[in-house]
C-alpha distance (Angstrom), angle and dihedral (degrees) to the residues before:
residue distance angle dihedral
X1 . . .
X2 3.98 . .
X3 3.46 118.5 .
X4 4.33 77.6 -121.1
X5 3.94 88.3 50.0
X6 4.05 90.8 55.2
X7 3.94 87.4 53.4
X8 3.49 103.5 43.9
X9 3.79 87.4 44.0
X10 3.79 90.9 51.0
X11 3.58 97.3 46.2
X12 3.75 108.5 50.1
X13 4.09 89.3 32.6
X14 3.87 95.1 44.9
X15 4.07 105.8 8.4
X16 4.29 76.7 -124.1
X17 3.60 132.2 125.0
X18 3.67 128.3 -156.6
X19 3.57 100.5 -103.0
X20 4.63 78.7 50.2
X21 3.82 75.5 64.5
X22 3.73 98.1 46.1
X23 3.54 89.4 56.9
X24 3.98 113.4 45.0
X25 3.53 122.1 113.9
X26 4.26 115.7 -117.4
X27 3.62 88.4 -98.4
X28 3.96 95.1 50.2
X29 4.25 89.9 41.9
X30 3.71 96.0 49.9
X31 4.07 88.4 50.1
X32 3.75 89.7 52.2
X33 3.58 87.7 41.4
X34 3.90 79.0 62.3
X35 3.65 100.1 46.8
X36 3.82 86.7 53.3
X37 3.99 96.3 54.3
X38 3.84 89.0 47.1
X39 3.69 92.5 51.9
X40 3.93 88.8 51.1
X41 3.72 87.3 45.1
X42 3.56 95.4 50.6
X43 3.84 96.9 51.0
X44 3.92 87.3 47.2
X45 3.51 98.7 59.1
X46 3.76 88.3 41.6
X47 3.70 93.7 57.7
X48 4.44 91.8 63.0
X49 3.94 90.3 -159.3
X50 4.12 100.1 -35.5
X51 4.09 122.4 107.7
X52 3.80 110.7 -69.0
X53 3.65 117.8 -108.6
X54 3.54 129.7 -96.0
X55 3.55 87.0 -108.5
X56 3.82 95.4 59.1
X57 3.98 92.5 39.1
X58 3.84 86.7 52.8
X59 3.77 88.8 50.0
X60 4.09 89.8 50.4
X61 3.60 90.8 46.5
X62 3.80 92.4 50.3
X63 4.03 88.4 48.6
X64 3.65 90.8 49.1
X65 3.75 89.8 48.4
X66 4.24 93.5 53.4
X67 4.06 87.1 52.8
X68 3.49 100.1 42.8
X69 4.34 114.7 93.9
């Protein structure tokens, strides 16, 4: 994911930017955290089976990105 694809993705998902995420409190990251995982979990039980949608990979790939050093 571009470093553009992360804030577009944040933005009209979240209305957040990556500095937004920079700045939250434990408390505030581990509810986005949350929103996150339910958007990926939304768009996999929406795909039944096919390819997930670009939505849900973007949500994976933002996931993967928050738990990576």
């Amino acid at each position: 994911m571009s470093n553009k694809g992360i804030d577009l993705f944040l933005k009209k998902e979240f209305g957040k930017t990556v500095e937004d995420l920079m700045h939250m409190t434990d408390s505030e990251y581990d509810r986005f955290t949350n929103m996150v995982l339910c958007v990926e979990a939304e768009e996999n039980i929406k795909c039944e089976g096919k390819p997930l949608s670009r939505r849900g990979k973007l949500a994976g790939e933002l996931l993967d990105l928050m738990y990576t050093d």
